[in-house]
KOLMIZA-333837 format. One record per residue (C-alpha): residue in three letters; x, y, z. Coordinates in nm, 3 decimals. Layout:
% KOLMIZA-333837
<pt><type>ALA</type><east>X</east><north>Y</north><up>Z</up></pt>
...
% end
This chain:
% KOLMIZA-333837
<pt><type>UNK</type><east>6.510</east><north>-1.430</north><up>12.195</up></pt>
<pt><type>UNK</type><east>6.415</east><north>-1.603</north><up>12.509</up></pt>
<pt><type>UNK</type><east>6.051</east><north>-1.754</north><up>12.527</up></pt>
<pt><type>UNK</type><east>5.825</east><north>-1.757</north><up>12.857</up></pt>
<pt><type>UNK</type><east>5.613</east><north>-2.011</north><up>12.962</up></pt>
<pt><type>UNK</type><east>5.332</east><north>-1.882</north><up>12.837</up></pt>
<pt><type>UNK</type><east>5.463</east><north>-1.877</north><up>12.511</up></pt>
<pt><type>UNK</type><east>5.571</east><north>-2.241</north><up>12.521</up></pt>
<pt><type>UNK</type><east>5.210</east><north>-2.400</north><up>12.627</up></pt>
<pt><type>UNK</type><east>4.928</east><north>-2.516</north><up>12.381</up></pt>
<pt><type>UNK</type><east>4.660</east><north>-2.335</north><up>12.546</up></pt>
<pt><type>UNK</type><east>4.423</east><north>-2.478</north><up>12.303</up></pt>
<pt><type>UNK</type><east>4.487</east><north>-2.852</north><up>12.403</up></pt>
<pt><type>UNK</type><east>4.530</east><north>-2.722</north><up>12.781</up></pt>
<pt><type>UNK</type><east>4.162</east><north>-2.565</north><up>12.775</up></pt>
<pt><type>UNK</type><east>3.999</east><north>-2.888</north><up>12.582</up></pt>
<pt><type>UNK</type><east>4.191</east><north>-3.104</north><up>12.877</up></pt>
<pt><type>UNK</type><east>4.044</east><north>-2.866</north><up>13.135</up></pt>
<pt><type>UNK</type><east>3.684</east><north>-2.866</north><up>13.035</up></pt>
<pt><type>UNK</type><east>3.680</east><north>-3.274</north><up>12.930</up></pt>
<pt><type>UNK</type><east>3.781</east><north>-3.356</north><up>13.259</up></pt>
<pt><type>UNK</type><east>3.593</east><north>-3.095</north><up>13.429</up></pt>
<pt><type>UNK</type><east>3.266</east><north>-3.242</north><up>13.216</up></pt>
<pt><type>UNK</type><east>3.336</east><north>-3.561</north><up>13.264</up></pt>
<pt><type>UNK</type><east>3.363</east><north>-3.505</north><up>13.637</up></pt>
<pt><type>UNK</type><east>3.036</east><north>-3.304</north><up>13.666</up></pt>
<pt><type>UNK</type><east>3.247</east><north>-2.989</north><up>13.845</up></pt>
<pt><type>UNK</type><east>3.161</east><north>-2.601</north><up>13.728</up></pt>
<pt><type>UNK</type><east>3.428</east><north>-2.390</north><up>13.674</up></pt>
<pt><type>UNK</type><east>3.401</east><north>-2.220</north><up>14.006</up></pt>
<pt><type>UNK</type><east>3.406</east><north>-2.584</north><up>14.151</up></pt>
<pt><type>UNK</type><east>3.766</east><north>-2.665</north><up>13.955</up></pt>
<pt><type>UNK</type><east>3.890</east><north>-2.324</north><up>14.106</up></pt>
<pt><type>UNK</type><east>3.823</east><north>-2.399</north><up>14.436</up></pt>
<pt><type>UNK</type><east>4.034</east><north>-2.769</north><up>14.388</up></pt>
<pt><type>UNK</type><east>4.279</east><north>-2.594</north><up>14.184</up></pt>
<pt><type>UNK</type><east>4.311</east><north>-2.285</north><up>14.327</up></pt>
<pt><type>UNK</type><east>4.325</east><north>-2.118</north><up>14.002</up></pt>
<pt><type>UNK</type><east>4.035</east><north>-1.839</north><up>13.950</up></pt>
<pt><type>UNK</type><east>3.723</east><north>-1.950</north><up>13.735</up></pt>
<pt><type>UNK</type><east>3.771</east><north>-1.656</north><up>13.519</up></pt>
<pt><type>UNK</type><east>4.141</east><north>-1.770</north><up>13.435</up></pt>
<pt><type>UNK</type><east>3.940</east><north>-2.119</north><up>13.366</up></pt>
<pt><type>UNK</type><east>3.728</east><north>-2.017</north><up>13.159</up></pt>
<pt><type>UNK</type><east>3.990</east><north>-1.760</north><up>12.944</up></pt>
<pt><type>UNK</type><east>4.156</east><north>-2.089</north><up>12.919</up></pt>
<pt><type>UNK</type><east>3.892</east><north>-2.302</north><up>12.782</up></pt>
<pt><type>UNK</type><east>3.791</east><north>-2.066</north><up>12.561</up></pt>
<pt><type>UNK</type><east>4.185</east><north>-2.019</north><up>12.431</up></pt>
<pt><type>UNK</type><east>4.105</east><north>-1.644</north><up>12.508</up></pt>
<pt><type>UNK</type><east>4.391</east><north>-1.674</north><up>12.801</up></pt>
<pt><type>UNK</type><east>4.742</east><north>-1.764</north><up>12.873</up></pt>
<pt><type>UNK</type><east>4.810</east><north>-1.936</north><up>13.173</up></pt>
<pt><type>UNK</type><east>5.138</east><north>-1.823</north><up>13.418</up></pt>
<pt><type>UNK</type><east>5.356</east><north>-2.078</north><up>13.494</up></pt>
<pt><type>UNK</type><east>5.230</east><north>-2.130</north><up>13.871</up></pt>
<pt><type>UNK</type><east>4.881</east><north>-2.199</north><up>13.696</up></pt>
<pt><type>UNK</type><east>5.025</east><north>-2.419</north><up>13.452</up></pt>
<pt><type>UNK</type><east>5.147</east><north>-2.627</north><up>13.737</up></pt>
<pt><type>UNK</type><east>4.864</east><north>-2.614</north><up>13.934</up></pt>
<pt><type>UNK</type><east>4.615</east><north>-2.741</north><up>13.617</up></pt>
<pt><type>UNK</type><east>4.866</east><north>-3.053</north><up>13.472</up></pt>
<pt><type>UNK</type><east>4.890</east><north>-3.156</north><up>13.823</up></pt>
<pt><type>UNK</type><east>4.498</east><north>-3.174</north><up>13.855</up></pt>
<pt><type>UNK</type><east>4.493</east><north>-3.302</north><up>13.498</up></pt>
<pt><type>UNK</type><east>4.693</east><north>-3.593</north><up>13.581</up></pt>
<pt><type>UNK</type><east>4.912</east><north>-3.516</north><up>13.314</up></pt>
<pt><type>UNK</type><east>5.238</east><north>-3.478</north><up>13.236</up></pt>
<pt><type>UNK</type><east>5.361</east><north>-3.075</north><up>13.159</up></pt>
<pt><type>UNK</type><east>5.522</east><north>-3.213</north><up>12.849</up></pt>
<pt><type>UNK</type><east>5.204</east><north>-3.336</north><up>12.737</up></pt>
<pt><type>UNK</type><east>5.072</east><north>-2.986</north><up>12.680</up></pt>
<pt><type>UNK</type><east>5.363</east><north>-2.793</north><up>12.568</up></pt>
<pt><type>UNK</type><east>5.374</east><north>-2.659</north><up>12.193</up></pt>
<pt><type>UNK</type><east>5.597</east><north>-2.847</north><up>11.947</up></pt>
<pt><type>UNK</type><east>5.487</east><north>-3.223</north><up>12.135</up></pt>
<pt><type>UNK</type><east>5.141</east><north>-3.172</north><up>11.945</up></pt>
<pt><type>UNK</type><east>5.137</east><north>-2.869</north><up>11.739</up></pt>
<pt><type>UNK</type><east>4.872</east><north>-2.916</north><up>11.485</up></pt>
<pt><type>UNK</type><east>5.056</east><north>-2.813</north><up>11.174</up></pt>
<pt><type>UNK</type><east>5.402</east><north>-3.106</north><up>11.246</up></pt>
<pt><type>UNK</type><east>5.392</east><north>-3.326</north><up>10.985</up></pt>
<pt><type>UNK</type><east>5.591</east><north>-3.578</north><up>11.167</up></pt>
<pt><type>UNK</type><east>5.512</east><north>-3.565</north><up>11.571</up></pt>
<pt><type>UNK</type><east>5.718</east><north>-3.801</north><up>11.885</up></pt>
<pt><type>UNK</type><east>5.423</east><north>-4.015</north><up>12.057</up></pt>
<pt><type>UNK</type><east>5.589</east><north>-3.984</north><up>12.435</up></pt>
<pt><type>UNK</type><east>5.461</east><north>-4.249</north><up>12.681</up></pt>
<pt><type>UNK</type><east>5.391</east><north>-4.144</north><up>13.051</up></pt>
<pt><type>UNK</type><east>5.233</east><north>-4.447</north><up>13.221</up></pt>
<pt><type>UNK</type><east>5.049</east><north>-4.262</north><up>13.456</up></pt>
<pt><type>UNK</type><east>4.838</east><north>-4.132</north><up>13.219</up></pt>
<pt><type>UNK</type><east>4.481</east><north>-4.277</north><up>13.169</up></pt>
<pt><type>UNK</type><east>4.500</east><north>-4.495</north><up>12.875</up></pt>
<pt><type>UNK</type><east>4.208</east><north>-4.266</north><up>12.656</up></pt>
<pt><type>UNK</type><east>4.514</east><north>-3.959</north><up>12.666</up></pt>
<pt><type>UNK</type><east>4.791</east><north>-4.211</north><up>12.579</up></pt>
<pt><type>UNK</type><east>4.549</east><north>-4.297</north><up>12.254</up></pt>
<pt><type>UNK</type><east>4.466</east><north>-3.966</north><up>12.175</up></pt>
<pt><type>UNK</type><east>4.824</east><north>-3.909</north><up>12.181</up></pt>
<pt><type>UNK</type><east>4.918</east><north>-4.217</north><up>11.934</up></pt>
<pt><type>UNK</type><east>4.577</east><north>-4.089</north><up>11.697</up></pt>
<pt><type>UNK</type><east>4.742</east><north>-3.727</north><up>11.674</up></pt>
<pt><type>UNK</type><east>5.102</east><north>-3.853</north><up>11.618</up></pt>
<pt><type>UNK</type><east>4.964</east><north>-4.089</north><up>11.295</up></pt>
<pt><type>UNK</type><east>5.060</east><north>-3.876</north><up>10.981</up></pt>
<pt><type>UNK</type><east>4.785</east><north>-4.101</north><up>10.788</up></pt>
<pt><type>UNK</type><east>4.528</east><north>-3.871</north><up>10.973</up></pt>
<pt><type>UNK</type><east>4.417</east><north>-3.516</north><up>10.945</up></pt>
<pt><type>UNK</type><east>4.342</east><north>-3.349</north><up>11.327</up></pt>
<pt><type>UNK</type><east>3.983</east><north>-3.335</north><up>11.321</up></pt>
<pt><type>UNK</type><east>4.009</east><north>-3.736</north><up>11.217</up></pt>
<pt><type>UNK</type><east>4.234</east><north>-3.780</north><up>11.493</up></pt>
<pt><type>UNK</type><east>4.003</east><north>-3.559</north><up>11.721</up></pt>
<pt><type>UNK</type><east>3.710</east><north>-3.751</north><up>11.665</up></pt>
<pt><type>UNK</type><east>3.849</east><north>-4.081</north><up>11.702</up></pt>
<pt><type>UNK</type><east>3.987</east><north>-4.001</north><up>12.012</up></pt>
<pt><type>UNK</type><east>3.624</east><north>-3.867</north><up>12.155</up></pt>
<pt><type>UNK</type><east>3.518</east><north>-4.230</north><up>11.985</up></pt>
<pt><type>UNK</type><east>3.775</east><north>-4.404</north><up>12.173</up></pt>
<pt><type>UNK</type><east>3.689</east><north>-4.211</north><up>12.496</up></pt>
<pt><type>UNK</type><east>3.339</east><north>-4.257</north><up>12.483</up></pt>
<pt><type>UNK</type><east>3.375</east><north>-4.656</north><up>12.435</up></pt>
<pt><type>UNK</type><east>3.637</east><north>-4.680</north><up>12.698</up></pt>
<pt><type>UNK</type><east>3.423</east><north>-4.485</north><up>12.963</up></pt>
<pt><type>UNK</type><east>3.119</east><north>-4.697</north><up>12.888</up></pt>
<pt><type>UNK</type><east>3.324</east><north>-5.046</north><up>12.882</up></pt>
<pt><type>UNK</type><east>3.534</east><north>-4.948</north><up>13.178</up></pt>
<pt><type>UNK</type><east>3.185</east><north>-4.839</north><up>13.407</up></pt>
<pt><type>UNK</type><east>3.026</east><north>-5.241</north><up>13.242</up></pt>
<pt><type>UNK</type><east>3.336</east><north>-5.366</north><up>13.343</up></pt>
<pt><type>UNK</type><east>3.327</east><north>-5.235</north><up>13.707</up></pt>
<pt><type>UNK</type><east>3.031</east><north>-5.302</north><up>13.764</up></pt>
<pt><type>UNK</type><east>3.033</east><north>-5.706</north><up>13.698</up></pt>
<pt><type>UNK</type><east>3.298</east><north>-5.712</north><up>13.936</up></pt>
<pt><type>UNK</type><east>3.131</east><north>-5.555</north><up>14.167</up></pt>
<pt><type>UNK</type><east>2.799</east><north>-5.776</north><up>14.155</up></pt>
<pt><type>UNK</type><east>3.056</east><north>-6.049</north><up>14.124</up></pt>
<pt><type>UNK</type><east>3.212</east><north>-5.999</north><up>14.473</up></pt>
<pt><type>UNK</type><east>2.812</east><north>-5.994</north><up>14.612</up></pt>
% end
């Protein structure tokens, strides 16, 4: 039995992806539709794991995710693995490539893993803004 696309990607972790970056960036959802040229109701369906994505979209919303299509396709980070592959793509922000370490530890149940990876990305946004901005009153 052959399996689409649709069948293959974790819309759940697709959606959270979608509307962490698109609340850490400020957009609405029609604003991510216009820069992603995917509709704001497909968005939402999406981030409310109501909707499945066609493979067009798919490529459309890793691409303005920065991340890799492997990163969001079932069996890298199904929830219920007891044993899961940590895969490194270096141009990923480092807050996904720690989520992705958190989620792979076996030690940790997901909503542990899910909460110290908001931690993590919390702390690294804050630290990474400090950081910026001594270099910048540095260079004055």
């Amino acid at each position: 039995m052959s399996r689409s696309a649709k069948d293959l990607v974790n819309t759940e972790e697709l959606g959270r992806a979608i509307r962490r970056r698109r609340e850490e960036l400020g957009l609405s959802l029609r604003d991510v539709a216009t820069e992603t040229a995917v509709s704001a109701s497909t968005l939402s369906r999406i981030e409310n794991g109501t909707g499945k994505p066609d493979a067009d979209n798919i490529a459309r919303l890793t691409a303005w995710l920065d991340v890799p299509m492997e990163r969001i396709l079932t069996g890298r980070h199904s929830l219920t693995e007891t044993t899961k592959a940590v895969v490194y793509y270096p141009q990923e922000p480092t807050p996904e490539i720690v989520e992705a370490h958190l989620r792979a530890d076996k030690n940790l149940t997901p909503e542990t893993a899910a909460a110290l990876s908001e931690l993590f990305r919390v702390a690294y946004t804050q630290f990474s803004r400090n950081d910026s901005e001594k270099s910048a009153k540095k260079r004055r």
